[in-house]
NUBADO-943686 format. One record per residue: residue number from 1; residue in three letters; chain; x, y, z of N, C-alpha, C in turn. Coordinates in steps of 0.05 Angstrom, whole numbers, plus 32768, in hexadecimal, padded with zeros to 4 digits. Layout:
N
{NUM,"ALA","A",{X,Y,Z},{X,Y,Z},{X,Y,Z}} ...
% end
This chain:
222
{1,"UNK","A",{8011,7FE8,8000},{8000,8000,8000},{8011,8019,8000}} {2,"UNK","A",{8003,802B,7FF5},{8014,8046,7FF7},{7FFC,805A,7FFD}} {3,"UNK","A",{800C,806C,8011},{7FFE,8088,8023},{800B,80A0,801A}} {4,"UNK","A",{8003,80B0,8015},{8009,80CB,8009},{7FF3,80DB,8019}} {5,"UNK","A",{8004,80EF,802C},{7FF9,8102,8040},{8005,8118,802D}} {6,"UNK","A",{7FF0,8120,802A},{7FF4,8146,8027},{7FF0,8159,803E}} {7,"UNK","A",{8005,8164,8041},{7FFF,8178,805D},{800F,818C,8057}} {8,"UNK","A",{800E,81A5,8069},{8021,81BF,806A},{803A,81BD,8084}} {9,"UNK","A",{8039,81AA,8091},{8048,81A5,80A9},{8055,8181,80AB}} {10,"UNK","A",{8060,817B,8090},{8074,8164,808E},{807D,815A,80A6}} {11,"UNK","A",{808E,8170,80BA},{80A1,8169,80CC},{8096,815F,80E2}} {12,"UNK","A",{807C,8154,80DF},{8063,8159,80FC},{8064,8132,80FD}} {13,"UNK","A",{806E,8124,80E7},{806D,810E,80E0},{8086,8102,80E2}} {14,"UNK","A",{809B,8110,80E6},{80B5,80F9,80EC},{80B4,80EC,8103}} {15,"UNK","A",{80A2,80E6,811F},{80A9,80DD,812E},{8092,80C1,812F}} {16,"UNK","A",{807E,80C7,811F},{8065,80AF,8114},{8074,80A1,80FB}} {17,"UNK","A",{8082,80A5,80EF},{8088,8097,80D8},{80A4,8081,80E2}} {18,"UNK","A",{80B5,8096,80FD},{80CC,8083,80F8},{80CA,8077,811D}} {19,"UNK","A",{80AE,806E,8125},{80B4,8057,813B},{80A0,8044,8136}} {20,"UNK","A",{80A2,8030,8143},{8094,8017,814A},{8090,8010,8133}} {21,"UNK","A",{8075,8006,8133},{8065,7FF0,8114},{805E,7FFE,80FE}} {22,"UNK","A",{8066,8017,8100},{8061,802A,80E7},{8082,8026,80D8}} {23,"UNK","A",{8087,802E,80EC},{80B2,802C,80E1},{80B0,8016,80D7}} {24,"UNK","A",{80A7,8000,80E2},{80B9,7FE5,80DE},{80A2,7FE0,80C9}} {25,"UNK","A",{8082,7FE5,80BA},{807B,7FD9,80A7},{808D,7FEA,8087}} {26,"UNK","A",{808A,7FFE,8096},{80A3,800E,807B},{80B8,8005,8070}} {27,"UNK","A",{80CD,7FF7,8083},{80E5,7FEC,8082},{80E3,7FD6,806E}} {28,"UNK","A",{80C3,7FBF,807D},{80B8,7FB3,8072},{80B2,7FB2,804F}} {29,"UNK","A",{80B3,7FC9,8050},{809E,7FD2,802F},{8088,7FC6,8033}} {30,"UNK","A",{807B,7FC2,8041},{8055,7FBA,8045},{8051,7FD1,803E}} {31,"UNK","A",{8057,7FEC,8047},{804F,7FFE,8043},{8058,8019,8034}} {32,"UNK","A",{8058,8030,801F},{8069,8047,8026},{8057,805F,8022}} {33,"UNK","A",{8062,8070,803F},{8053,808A,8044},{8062,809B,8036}} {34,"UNK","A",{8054,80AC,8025},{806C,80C6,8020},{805A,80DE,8030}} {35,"UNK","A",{8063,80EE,8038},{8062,810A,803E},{8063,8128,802F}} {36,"UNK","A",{8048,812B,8026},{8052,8143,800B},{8042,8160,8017}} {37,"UNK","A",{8055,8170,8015},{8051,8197,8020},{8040,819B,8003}} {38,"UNK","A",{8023,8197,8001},{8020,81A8,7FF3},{801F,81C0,7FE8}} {39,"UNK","A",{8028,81CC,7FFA},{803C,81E6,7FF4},{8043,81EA,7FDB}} {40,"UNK","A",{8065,81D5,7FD3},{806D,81D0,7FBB},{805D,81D7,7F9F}} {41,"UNK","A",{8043,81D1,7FA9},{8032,81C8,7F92},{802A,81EB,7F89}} {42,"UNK","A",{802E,81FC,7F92},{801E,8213,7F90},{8026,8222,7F7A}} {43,"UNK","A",{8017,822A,7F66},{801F,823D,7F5F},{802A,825E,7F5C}} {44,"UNK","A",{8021,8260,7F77},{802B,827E,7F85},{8042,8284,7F7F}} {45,"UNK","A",{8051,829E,7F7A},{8067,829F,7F7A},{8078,829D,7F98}} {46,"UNK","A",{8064,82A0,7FA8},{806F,829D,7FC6},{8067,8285,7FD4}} {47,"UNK","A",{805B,8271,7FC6},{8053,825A,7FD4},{8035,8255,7FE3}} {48,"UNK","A",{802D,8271,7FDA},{8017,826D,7FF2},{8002,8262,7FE3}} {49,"UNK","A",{7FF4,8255,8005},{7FDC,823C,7FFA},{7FC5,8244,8007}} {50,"UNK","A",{7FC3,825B,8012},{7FAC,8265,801F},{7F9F,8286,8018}} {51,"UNK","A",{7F85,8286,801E},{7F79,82AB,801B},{7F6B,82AC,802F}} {52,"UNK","A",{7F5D,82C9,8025},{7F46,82CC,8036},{7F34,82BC,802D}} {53,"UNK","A",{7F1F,82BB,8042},{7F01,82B9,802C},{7EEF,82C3,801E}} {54,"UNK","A",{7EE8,82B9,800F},{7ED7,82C5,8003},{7EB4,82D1,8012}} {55,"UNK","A",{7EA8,82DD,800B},{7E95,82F6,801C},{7E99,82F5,8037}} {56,"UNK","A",{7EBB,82F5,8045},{7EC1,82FF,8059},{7EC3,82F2,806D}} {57,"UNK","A",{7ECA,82F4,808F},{7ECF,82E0,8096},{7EE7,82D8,80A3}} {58,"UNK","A",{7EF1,82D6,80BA},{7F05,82CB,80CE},{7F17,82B7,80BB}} {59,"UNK","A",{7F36,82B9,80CC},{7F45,829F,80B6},{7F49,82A0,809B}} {60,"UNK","A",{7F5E,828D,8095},{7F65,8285,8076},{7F5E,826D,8070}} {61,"UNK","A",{7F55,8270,8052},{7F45,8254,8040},{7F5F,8243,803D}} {62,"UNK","A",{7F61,8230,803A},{7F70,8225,8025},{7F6B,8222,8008}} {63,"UNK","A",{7F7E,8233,7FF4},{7F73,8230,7FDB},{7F70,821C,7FC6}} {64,"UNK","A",{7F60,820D,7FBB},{7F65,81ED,7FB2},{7F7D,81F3,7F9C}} {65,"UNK","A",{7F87,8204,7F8B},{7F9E,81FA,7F83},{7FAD,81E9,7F8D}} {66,"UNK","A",{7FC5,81EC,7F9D},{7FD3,81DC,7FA1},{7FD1,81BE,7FA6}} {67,"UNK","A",{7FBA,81C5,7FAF},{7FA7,81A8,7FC1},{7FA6,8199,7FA8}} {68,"UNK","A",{7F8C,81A4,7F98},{7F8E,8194,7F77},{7FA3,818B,7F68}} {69,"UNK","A",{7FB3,819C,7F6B},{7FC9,8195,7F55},{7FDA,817F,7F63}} {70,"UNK","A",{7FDC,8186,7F7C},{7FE9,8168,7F89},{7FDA,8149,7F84}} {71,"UNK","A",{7FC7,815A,7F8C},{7FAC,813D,7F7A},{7FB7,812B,7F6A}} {72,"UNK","A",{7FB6,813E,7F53},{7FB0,8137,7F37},{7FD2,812A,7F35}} {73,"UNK","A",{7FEC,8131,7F3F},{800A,812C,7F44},{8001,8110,7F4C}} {74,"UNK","A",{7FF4,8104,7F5D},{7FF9,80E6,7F6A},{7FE8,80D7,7F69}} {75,"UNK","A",{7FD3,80E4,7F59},{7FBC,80CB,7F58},{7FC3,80B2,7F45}} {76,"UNK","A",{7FB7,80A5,7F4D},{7FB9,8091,7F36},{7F9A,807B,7F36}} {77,"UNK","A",{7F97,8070,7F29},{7F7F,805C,7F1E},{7F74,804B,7F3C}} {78,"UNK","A",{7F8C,8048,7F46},{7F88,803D,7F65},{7F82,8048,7F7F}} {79,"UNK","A",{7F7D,806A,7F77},{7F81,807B,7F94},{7F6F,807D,7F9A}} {80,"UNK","A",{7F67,8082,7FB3},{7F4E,808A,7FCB},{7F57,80A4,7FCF}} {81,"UNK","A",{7F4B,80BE,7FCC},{7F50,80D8,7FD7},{7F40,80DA,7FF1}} {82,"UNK","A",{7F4E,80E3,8000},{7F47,80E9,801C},{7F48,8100,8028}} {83,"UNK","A",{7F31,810B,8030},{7F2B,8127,8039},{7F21,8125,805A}} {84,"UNK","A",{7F37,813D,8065},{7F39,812B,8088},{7F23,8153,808A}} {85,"UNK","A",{7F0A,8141,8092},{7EFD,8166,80A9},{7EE9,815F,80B1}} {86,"UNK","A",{7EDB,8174,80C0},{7ECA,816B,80D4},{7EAE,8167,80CD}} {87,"UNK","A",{7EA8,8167,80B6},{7E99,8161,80AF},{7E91,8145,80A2}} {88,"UNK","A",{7EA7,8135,80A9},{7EAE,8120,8093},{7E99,8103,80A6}} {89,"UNK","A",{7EA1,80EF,8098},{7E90,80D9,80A6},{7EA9,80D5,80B9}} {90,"UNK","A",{7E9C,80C9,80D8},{7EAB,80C5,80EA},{7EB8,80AE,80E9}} {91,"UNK","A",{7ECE,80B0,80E7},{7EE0,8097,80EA},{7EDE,807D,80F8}} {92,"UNK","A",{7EDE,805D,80F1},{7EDA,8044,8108},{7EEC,8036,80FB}} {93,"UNK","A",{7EEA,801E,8105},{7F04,800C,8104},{7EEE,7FFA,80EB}} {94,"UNK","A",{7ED9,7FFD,80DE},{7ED1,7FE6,80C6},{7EE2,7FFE,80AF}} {95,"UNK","A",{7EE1,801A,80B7},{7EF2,802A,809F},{7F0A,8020,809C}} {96,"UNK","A",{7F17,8020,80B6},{7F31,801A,80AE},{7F36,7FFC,809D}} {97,"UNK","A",{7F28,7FED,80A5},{7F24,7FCE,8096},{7F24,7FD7,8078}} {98,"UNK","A",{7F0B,7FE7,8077},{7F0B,7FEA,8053},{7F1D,7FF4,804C}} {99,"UNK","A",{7F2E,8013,8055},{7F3D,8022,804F},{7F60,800F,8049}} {100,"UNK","A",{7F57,7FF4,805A},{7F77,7FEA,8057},{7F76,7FD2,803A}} {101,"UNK","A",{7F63,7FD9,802E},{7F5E,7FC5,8018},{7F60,7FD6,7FFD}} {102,"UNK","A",{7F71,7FF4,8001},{7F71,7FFE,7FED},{7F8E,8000,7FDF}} {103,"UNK","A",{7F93,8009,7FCE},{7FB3,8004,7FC2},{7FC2,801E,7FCA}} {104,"UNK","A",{7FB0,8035,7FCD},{7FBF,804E,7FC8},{7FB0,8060,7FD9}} {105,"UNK","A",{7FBB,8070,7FF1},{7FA0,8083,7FFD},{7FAB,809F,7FF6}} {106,"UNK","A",{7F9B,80B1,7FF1},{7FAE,80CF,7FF1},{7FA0,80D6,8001}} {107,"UNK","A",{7FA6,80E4,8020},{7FA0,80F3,8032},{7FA2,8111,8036}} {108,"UNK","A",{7F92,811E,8034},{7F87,813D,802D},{7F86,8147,8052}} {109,"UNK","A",{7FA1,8153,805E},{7F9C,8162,8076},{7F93,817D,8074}} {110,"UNK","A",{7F7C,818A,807C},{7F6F,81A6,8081},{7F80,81B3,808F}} {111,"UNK","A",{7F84,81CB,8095},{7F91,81E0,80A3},{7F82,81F8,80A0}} {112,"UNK","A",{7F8C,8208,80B4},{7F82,8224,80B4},{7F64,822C,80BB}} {113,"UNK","A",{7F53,8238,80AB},{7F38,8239,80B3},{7F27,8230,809F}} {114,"UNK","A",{7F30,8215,8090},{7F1E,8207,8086},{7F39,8205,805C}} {115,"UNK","A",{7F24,81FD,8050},{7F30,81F7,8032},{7F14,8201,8022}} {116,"UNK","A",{7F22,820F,8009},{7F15,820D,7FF8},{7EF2,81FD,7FE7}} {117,"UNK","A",{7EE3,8204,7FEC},{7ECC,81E6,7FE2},{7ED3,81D9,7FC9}} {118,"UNK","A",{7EDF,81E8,7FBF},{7EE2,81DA,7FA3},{7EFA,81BB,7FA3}} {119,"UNK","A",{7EF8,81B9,7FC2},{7F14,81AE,7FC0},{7F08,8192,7FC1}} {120,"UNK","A",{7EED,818E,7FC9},{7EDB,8171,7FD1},{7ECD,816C,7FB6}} {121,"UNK","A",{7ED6,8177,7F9C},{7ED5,8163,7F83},{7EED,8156,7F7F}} {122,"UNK","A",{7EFD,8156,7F8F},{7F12,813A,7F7F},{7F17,812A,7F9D}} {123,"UNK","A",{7EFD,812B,7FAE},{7F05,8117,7FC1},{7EED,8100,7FC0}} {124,"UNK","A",{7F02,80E9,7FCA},{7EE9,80D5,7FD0},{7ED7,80CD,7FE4}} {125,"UNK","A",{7EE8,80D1,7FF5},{7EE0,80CF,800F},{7EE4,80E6,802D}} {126,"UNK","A",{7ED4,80F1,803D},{7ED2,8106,804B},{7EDB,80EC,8064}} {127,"UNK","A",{7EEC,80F9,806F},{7EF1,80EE,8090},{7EEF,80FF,80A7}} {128,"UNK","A",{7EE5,8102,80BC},{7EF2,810B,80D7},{7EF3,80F6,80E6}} {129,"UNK","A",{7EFC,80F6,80FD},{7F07,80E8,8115},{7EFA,80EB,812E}} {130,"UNK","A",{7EE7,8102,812F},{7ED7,8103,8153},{7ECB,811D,814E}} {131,"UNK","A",{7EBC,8124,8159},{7EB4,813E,815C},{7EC0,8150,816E}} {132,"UNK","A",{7ED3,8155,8161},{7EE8,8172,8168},{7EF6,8179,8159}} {133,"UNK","A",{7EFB,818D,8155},{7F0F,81A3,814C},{7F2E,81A5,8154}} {134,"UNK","A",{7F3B,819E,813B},{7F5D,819B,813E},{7F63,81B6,8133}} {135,"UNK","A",{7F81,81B7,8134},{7F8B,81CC,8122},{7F8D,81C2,8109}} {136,"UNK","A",{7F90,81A9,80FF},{7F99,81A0,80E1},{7F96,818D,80E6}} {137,"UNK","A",{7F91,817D,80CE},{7F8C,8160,80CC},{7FA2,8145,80CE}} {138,"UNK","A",{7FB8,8150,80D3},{7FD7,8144,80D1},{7FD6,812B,80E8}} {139,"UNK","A",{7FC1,8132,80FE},{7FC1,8122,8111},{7FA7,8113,810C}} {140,"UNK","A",{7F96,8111,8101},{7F85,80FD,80F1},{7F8D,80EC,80DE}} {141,"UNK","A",{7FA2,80F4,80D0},{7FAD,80EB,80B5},{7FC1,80D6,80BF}} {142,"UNK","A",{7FC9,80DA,80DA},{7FDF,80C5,80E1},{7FC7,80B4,80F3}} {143,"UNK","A",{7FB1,80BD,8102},{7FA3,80A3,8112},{7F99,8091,80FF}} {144,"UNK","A",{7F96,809D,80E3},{7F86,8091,80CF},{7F98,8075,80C3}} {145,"UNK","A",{7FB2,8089,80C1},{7FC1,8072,80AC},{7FD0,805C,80BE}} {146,"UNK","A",{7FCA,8068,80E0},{7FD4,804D,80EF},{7FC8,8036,80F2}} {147,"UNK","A",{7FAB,8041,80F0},{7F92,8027,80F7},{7F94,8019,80D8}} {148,"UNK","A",{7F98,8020,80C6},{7FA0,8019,80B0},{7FB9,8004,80AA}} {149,"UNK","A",{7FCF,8013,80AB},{7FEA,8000,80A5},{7FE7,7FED,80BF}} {150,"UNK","A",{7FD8,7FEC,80CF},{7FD9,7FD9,80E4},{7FCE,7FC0,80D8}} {151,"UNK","A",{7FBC,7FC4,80CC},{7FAA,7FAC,80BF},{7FB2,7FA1,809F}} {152,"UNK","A",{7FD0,7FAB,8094},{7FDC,7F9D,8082},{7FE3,7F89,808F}} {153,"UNK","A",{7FDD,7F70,807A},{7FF1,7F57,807B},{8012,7F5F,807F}} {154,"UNK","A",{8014,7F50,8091},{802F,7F50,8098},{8039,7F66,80AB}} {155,"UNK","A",{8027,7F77,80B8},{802E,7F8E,80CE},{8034,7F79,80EB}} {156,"UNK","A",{8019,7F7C,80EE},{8013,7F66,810D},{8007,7F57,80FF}} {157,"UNK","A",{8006,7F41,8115},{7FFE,7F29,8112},{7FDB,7F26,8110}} {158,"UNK","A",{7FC9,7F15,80FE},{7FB4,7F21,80F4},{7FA5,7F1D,8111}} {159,"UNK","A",{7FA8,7F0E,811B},{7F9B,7F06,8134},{7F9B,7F1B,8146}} {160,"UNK","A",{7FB3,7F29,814A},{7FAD,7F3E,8160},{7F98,7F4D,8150}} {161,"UNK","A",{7F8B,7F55,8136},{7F82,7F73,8136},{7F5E,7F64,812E}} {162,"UNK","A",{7F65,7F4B,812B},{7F49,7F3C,812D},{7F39,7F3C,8148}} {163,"UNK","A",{7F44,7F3E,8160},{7F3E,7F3D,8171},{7F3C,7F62,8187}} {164,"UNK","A",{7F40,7F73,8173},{7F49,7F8F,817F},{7F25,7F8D,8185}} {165,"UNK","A",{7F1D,7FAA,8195},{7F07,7FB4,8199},{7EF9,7FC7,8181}} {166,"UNK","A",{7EE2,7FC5,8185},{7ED1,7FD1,816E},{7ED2,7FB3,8155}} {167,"UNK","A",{7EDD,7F9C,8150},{7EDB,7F89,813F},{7EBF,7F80,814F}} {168,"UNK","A",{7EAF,7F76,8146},{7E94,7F69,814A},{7E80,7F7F,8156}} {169,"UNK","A",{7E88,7F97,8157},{7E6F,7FAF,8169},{7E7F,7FA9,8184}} {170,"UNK","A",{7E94,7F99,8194},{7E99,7F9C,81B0},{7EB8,7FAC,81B0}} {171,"UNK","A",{7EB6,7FAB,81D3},{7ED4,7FB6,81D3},{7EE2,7FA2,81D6}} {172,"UNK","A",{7F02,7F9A,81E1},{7F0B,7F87,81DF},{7F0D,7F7C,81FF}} {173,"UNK","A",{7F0A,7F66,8201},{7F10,7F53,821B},{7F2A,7F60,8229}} {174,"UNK","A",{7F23,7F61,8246},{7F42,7F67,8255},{7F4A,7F4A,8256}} {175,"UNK","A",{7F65,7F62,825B},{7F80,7F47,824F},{7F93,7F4F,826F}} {176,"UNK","A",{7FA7,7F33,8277},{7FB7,7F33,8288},{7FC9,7F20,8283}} {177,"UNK","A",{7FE6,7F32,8294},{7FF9,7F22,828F},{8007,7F1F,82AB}} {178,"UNK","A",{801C,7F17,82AF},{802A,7F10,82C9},{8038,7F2A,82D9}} {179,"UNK","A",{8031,7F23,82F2},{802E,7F19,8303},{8010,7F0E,8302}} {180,"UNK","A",{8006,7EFA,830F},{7FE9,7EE9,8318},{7FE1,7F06,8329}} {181,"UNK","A",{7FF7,7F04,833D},{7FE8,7F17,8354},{7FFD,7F2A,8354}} {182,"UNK","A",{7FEF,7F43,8352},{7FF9,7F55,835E},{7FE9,7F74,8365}} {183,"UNK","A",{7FEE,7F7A,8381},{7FE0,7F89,8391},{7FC9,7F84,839A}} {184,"UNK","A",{7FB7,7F69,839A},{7FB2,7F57,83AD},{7F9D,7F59,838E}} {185,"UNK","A",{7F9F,7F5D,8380},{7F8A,7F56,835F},{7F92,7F44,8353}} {186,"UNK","A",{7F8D,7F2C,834A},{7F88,7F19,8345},{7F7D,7F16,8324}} {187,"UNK","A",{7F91,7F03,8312},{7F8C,7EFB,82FC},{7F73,7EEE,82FD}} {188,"UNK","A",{7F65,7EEB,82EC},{7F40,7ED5,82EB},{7F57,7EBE,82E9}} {189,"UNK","A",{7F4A,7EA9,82F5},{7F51,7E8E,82FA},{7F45,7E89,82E4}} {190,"UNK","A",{7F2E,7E8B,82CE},{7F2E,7E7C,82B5},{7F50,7E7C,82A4}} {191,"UNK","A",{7F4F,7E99,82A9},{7F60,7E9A,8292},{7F7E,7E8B,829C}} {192,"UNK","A",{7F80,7E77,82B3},{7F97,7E6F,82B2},{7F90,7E4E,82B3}} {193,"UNK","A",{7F80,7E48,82AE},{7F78,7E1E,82B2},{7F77,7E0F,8296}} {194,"UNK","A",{7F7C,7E23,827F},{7F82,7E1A,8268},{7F73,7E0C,825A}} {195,"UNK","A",{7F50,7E18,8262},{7F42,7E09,8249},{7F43,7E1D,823A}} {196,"UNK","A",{7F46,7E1A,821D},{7F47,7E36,8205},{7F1D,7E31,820C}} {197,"UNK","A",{7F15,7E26,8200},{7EF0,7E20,8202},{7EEB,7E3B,8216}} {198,"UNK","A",{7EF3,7E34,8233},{7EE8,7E46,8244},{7EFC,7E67,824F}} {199,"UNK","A",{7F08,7E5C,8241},{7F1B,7E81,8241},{7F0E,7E89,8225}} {200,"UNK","A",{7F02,7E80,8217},{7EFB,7E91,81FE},{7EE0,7E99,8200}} {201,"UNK","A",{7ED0,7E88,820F},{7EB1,7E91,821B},{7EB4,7EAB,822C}} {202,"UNK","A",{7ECA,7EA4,823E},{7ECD,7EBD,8258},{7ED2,7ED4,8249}} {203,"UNK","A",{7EE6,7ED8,8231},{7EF3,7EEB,8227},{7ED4,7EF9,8219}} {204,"UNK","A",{7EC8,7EEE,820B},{7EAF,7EF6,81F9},{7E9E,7F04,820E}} {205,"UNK","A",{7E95,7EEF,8223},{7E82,7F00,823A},{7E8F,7F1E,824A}} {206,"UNK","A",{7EA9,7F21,824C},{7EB1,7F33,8263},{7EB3,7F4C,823D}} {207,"UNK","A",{7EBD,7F42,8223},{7EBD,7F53,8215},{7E95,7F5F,8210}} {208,"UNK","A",{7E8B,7F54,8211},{7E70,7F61,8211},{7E63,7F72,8229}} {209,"UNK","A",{7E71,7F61,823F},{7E66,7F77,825A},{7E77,7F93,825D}} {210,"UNK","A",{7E8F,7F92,824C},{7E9F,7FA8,8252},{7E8E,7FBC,823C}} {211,"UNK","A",{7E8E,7FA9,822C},{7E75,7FC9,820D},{7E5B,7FCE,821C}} {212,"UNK","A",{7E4E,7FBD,822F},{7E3A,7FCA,823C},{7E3D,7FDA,8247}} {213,"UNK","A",{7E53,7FDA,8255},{7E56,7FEC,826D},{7E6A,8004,8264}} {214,"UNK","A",{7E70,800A,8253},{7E88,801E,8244},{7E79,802F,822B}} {215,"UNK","A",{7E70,8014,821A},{7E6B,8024,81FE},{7E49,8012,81F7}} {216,"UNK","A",{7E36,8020,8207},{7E25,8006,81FC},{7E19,8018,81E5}} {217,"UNK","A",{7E21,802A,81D4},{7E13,803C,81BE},{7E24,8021,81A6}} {218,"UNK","A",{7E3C,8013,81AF},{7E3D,7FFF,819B},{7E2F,7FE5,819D}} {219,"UNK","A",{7E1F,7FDE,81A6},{7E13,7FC3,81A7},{7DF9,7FCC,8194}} {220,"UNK","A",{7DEF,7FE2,8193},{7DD9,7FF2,8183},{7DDC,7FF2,8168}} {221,"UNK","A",{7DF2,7FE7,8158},{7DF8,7FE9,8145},{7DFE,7FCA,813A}} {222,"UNK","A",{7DFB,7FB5,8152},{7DFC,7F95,814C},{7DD5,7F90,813E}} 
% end
């Protein structure tokens, strides 16, 4: 797969791109992110990618030149255009499922006090992430493409992300590891007598009581 972020703030990304399972699917070649300043793309003689607005109004637009023309620079027959704002459909983990079945994503980060309209004819898809207000989309664009490169073949192992929360409408089963005891709390005795049968029943029941009691707006949707 290949990721192509467009943003005005490149340098906001060297520390997501070069640790843990992002680093190592890169190294990999499972994956490659490039990072592009649409900036570059401008035809300004000074670079600039923003104005006022039009009939008036707080803030700078972003103007779709550069935006477009970067477009039209990396698309190809295989791309998904991606437009990150708050208006967009809210982000879940069945997106990221679809989103990791594509060959090519181009990611569109907002800045400033909004973008151009003209800029949502060459996108495919509208994203936000929660109902709030960021400064730029740079920090969407990396939650996006983590829940993503997580779920290539060959990142993690398929089993861990089969079993993550939000897969079936629940959250995920608590998990423990060693010490048995410590600070007088106590591991569940299922999970150490080694029937798989009855640690996989316990795991299902304690993952459904925990979506009751946390998130029951997802069981509404089973």
């Amino acid at each position: 797969m290949r990721i192509d972020i467009l943003t005005l703030f490149p340098n906001m990304f060297d520390g997501f791109l070069s640790e843990s399972i992002i680093k190592r699917a890169i190294e990999k070649k499972i994956v490659e992110v490039n990072i592009i300043n649409f900036r570059d793309y401008s035809c300004d003689p000074h670079h600039k990618v923003d104005d006022t607005p039009y009939g008036g109004g707080s803030g700078m637009v972003l103007t779709p030149q550069p935006i477009m023309d970067a477009v039209d620079s990396l698309k190809t027959d295989n791309s998904k255009v991606i437009l990150l704002t708050p208006d967009g459909k809210k982000y879940n983990q069945k997106d990221a499922y679809s989103l990791a079945q594509e060959k090519h994503l181009i990611i569109i980060c907002g800045h400033y006090e909004g973008f151009d309209e003209r800029i949502r004819s060459i996108v495919d898809l509208e994203i936000s992430i929660g109902d709030y207000v960021l400064t730029g989309g740079e920090l969407p664009s990396m939650i996006i493409s983590d829940t993503v490169i997580r779920l290539l073949d060959g990142v993690i192992d398929k089993e861990s992300h089969l079993n993550d929360s939000f897969n079936n409408n629940l959250l995920d089963y608590p998990t423990y590891t060693k010490p048995r005891v410590y600070r007088g709390l106590e591991v569940p005795s299922v999970l150490l007598n080694g029937n798989h049968k009855e640690i996989e029943e316990y795991r299902k029941e304690e993952a459904l009581k925990r979506t009751r009691e946390k998130r029951p707006d997802l069981l509404d949707r089973n």
